[in-house]
C-alpha positions in Angstrom: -89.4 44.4 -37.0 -90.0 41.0 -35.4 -93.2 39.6 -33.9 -92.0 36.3 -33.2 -93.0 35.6 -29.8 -95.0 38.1 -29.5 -98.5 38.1 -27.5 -101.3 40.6 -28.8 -104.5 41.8 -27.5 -107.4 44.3 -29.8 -107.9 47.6 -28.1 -110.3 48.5 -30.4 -112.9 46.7 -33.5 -115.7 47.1 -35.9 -119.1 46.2 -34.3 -118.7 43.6 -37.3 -115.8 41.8 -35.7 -115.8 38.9 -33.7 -112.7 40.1 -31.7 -112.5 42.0 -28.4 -109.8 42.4 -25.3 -110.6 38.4 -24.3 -109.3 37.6 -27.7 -105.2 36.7 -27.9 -103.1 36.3 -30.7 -99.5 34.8 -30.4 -97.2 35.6 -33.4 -94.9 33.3 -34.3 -92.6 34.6 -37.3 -89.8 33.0 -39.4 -88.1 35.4 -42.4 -90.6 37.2 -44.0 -93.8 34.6 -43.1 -95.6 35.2 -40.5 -98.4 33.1 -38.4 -100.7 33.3 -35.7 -103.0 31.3 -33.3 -105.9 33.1 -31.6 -109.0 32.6 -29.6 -110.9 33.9 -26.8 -114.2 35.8 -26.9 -116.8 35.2 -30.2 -113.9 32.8 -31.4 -112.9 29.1 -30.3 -110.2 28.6 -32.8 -108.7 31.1 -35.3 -105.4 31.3 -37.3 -103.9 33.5 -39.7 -100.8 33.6 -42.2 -98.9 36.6 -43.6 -96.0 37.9 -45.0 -94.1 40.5 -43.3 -92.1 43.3 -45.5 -89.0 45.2 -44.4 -91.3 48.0 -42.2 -93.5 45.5 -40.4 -96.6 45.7 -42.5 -98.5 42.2 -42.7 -100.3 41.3 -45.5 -102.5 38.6 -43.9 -105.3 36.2 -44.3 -107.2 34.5 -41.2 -109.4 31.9 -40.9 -111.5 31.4 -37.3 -114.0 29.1 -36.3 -116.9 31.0 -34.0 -119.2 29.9 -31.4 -121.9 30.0 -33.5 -120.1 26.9 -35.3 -119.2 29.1 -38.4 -116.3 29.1 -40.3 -114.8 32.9 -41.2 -112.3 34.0 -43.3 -110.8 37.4 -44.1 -108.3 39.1 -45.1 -106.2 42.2 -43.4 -103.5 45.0 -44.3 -101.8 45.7 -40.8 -98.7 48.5 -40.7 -97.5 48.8 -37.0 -96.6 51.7 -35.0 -94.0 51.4 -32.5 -95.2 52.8 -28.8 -92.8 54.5 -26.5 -92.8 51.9 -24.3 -91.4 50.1 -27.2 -94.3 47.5 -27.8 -95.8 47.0 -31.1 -99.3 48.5 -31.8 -101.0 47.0 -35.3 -103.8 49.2 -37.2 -105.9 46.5 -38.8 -108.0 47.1 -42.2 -109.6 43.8 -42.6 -112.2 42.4 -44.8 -114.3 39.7 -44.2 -114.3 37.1 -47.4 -117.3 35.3 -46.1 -120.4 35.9 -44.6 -121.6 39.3 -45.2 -117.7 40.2 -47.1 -117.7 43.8 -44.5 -114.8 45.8 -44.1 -113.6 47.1 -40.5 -110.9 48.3 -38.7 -109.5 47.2 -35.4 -105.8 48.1 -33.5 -104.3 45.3 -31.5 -101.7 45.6 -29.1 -98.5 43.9 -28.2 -99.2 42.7 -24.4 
């Protein structure tokens, strides 16, 4: 699976995440490493970094800068499903590894 290129968009979050469908990720990948920019709703700057194994599940870790001027950091499991119209649908488990250190769940989808 490759999700270089690729545009993604959350469908769905904790009440704990800073996310929603105004935040965008693009994916950039090269082998097995994967990275990410992101912003757009709670967050003004974000990026994460992850390795991708032979199925598509990303092991990440992402850092973002909110609105409220705070630095967040987390870390994520993320196995894909493939949807019949062929884009690529991610089930997030995250955890946050500052603030309150939370767990959630959120899908994102390839747009």
């Amino acid at each position: 699976m490759n999700y270089n290129n690729k545009y993604f968009k959350p469908v769905q979050t904790s009440i704990n995440g800073e996310t929603s469908e105004e935040t965008i990720f693009y994916y950039m990948q090269s082998g097995s490493t994967i990275t990410a920019n992101y912003q757009g709703s709670k967050i003004l700057k974000g990026h994460l970094i992850g390795i991708v194994d032979s199925e598509g599940h990303i092991s990440m870790r992402y850092q973002q800068v909110n609105t409220e001027g705070e630095l967040m950091t987390g870390i994520s499991e993320s196995p894909p499903e493939v949807l019949s119209n062929g884009k690529i649908r991610l089930h997030e488990e995250w955890k946050w590894t500052s603030g309150d250190c939370s767990y959630g769940i959120s899908t994102v989808e390839e747009i």
